[in-house]
C-alpha positions as a printed Julia matrix, in Angstrom:
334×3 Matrix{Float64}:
  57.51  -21.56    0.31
  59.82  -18.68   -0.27
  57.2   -15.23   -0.52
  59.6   -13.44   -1.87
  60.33  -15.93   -5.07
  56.27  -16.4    -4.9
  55.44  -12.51   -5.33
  57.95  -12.03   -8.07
  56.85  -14.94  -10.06
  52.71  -14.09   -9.9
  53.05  -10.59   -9.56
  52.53   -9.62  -13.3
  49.61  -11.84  -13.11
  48.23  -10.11  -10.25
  48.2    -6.49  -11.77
  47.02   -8.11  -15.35
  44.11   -8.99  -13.05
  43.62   -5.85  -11.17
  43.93   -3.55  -14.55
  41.15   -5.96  -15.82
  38.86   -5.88  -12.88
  39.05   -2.21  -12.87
  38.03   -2.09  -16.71
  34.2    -1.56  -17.43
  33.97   -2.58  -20.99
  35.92   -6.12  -21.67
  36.18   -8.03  -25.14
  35.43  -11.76  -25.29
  39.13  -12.42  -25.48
  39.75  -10.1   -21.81
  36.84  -11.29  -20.49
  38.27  -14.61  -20.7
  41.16  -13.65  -19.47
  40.02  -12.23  -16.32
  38.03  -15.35  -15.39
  41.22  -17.34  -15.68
  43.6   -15.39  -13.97
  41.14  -14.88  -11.43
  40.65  -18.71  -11.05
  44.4   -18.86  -10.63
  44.15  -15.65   -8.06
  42.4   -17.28   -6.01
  44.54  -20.71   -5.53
  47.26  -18.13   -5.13
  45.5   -17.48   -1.97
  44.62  -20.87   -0.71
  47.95  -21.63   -1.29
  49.69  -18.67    0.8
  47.1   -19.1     3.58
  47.75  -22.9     4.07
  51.8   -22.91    3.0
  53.27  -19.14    4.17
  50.61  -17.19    5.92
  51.13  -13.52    5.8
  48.48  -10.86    6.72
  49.72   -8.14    4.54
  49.78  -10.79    1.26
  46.26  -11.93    2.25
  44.84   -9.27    2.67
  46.27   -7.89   -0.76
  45.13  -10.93   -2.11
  41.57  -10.98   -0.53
  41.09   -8.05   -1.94
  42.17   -8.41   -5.54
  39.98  -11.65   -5.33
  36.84  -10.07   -4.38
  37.15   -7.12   -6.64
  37.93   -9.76   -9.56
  34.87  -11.77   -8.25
  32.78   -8.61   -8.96
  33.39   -8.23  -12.12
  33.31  -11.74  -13.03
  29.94  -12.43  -11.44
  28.67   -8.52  -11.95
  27.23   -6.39   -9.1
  23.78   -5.11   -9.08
  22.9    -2.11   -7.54
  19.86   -0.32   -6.24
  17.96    2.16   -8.29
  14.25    3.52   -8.66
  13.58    0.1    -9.83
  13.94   -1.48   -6.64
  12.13    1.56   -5.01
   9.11    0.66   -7.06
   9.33   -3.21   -6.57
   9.22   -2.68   -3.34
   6.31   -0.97   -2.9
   4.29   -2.53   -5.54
   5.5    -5.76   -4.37
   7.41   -6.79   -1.64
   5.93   -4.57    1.45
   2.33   -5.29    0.3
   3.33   -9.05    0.32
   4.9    -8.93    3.72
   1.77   -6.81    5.29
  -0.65   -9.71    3.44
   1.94  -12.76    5.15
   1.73  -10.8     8.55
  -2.4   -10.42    8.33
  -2.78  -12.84   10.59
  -0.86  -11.31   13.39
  -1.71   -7.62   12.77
  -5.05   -8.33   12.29
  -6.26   -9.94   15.37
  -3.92   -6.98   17.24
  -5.96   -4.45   15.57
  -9.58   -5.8    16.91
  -8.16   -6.66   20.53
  -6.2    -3.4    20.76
 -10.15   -1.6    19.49
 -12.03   -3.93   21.99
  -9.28   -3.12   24.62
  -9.62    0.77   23.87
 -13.57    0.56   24.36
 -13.15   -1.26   27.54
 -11.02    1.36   28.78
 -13.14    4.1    27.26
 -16.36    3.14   29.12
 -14.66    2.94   32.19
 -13.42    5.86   32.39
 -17.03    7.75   30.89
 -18.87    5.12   33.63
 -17.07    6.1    36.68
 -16.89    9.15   38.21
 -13.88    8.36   40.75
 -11.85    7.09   38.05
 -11.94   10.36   36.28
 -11.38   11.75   39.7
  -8.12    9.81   40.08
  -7.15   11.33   36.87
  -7.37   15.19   37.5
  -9.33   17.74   39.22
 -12.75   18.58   37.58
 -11.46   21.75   37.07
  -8.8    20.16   35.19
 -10.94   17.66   33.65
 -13.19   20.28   32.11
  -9.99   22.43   30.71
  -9.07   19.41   28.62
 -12.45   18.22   27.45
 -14.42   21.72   26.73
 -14.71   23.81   23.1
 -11.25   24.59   22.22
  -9.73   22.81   25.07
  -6.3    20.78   25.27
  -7.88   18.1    23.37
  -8.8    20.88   20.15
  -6.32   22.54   20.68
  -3.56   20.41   20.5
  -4.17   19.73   16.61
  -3.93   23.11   15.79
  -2.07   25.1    18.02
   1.21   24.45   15.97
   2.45   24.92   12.53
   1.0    22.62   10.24
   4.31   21.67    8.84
   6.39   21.72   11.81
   3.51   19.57   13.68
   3.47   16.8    10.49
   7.01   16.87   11.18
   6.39   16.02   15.16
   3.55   13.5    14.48
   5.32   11.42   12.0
   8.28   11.7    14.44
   6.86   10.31   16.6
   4.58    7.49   15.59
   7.57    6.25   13.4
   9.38    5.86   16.45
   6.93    4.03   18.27
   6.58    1.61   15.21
  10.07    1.08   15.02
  10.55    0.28   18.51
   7.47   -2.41   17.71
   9.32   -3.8    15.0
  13.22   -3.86   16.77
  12.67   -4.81   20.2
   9.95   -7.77   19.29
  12.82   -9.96   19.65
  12.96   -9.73   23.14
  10.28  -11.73   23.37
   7.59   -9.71   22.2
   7.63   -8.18   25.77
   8.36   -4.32   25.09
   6.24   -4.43   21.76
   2.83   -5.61   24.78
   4.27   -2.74   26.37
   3.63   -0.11   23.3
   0.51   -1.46   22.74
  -1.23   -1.17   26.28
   0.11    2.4    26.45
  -1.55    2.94   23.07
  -4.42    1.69   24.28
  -4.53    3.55   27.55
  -3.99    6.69   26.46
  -6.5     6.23   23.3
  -8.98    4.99   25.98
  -8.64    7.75   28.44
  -8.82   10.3    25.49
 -12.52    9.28   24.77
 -13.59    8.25   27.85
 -12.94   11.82   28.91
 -14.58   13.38   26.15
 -17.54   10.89   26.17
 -18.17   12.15   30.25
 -18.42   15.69   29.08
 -20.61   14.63   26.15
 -18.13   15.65   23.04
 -18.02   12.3    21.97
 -19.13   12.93   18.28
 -16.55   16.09   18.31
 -13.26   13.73   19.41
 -13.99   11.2    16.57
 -14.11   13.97   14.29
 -10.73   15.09   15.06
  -9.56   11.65   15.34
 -10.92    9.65   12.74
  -9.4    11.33    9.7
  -5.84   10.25   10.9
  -6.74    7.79   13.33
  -7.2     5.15   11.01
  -4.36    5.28    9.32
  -2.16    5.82   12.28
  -3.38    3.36   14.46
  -3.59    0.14   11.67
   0.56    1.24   10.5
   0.71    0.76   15.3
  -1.28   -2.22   14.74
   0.83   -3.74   11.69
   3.97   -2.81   13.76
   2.81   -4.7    16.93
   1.95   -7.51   14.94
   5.37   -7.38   13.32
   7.48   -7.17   16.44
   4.68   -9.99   18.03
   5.95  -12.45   15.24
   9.47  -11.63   15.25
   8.76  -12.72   19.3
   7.55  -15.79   18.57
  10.0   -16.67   16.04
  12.47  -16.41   18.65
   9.84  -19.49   20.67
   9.27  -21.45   17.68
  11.46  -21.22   14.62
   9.85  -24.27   12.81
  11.43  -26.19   10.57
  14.26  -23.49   10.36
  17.25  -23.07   12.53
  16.8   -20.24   15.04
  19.26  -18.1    13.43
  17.75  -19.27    9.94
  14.49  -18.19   11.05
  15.18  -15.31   13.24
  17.46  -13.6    10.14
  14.66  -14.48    7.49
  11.88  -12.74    9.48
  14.28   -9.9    10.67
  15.36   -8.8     7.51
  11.52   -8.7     6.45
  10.18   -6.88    9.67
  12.98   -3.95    9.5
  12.57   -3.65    5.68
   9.11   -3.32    6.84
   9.82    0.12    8.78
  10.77    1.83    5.01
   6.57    1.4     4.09
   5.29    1.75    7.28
   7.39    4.95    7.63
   5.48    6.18    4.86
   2.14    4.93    5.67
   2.79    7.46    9.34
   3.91   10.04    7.07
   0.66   10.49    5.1
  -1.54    9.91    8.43
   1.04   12.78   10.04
   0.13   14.97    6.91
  -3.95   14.12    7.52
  -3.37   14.82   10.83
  -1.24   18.28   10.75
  -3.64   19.32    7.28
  -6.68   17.76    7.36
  -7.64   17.39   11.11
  -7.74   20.46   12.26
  -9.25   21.65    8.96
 -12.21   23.83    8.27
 -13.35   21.34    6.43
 -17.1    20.29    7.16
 -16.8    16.38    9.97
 -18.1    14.17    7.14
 -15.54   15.8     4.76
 -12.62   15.12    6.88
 -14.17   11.9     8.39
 -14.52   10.81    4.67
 -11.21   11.38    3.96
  -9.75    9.42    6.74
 -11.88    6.41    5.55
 -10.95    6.38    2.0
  -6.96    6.41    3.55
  -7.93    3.71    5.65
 -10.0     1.4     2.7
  -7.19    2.15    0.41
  -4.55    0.62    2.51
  -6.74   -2.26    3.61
  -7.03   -3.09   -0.23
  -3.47   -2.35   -0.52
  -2.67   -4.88    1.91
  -4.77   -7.69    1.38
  -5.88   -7.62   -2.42
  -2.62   -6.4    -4.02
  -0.93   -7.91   -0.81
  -2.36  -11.48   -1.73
  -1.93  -10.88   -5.29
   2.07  -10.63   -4.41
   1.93  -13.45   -1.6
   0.77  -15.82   -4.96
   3.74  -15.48   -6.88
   5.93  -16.52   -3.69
   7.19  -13.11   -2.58
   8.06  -13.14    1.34
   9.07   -9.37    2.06
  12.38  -10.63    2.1
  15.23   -9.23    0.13
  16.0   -10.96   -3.09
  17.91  -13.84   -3.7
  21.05  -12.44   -4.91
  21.31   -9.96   -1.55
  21.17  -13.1     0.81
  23.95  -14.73    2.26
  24.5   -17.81    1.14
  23.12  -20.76    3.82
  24.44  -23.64    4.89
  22.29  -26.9     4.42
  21.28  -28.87    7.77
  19.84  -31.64    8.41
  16.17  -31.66    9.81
């Protein structure tokens, strides 16, 4: 096939085509017209890849097709409408799907915390091992390192540090869980750990009552967006193990598109508990005030989860993307 003959017979064709593609408002009679020549387009291509392959036609071509393809087939793009289904629908949906992962984390990660909590308030030489009693007793007495470290910063700045933070410890969840599920195990002893040693401490030197004031009005929150994280990056892990009926890659894309778009909500979720924790915690508030507040965060995204989550779940929604932003799969045999 002669390219030269090829481009100077089709050429007319092509910019009809691109002038067409590029037009926003089309009659029925253009319309028409630019489904035709881009039918013909595209043989135009089959036909120079397979006959007279040049890269600098194809990729002229390739790109005249795809543009033509958009505006035969339309393009949707994202707006506040999307922002809204999301949020209303597809993250509640996904954190209902994932209850039974997240869920079970939560209550081992609290038992875990306990465990490690009455060690350390039982045992003396444990403590010991930690710091000196002089040290100790700087971090655990009125207005110590433990007080003080919820209000001896900005408000703003310190939101801005929290959510930091905790957003990149629930991403990390969420990402690495395909390795296994090994580093997200990782997150969530060190959670626990350092949760555990907190009260422990402050349950030696009697102050007990005075940590869980400070901790429960964030605390909640913060700790079930960990939890739902861990759980995430656990079932992206075992994905990896056990696809099911899916192909690996089938399965692993599927529940990886659904676990990072979960990182947008749960983002969120940190960034009200860092706002609790930079505003409310270290409030003058009276305990039961800010404890109250931290409990009505923490009902309202349990029901948020699990009643408008299930609600979602119903009408078939995964926490995937929609349809039309999927790439298009292959059928196998199972």
């Amino acid at each position: 096939m002669d390219l030269d003959v090829f481009v100077a017979t089709h050429q007319g064709e092509w910019a009809r085509l691109d002038a067409l593609a590029r037009t926003r408002r089309l009659s029925g009679e253009e319309a028409d017209e630019l489904v035709t020549l881009y039918q013909r387009a595209t043989g135009h291509l089959a036909k120079v890849q397979a006959a007279a392959p040049d890269p600098t036609l194809e990729g002229r071509l390739t790109s005249l097709v795809s543009r033509a393809r958009d505006a035969v087939a339309g393009s949707r793009s994202s707006g506040w409408r999307d922002v809204g289904r999301y949020f209303t629908v597809s993250f509640p949906a996904a954190l209902y799907r994932a209850r039974r992962w997240w869920l079970p984390v939560a209550i081992l990660s609290l038992l875990a915390t306990a465990l490690v909590a009455w060690w350390v308030a039982s045992h003396p030489e444990v403590r010991n091992s930690l710091a000196t009693p002089a040290a100790l007793r700087e971090m655990t007495r009125p207005g110590g390192e433990y007080e003080a470290y919820y209000s001896d910063r900005p408000a703003s700045s310190f939101a801005a540090q929290v959510w930091t933070n905790n957003a990149w410890i629930a991403a990390t969840c969420l990402v690495f869980g395909v390795a296994l599920g090994l580093p997200v195990l990782y997150m969530l002893w060190t959670n626990i750990l350092n949760l555990g040693l907190g009260v422990g401490l402050m349950a030696s030197a009697g102050r007990l009552d005075t940590f869980l004031g400070l901790l429960i009005p964030h605390g909640l929150l913060e700790l079930t967006a960990v939890f739902v994280a861990g759980g995430l990056g656990l079932r992206l892990g075992w994905t990896v193990i056990d696809p099911g009926p899916r192909t690996r890659a089938t399965a692993l894309a599927e529940e990886g598109r659904s676990v990072i778009g979960m990182a947008v909500g749960l983002a969120v979720v940190l960034g009200i508990s860092g706002v609790l924790e930079a505003f409310v915690t270290p409030s003058g508030l009276p305990t039961w005030a800010r404890i109250s507040i931290g409990v009505l965060a923490e009902v309202c995204f349990l029901l948020y989860a699990l009643v408008l989550g299930r609600k979602a779940a119903a009408t078939g929604e995964t926490g995937d993307v929609d349809v039309a932003d999927r790439a298009d799969l292959q059928p196998v045999a199972a």
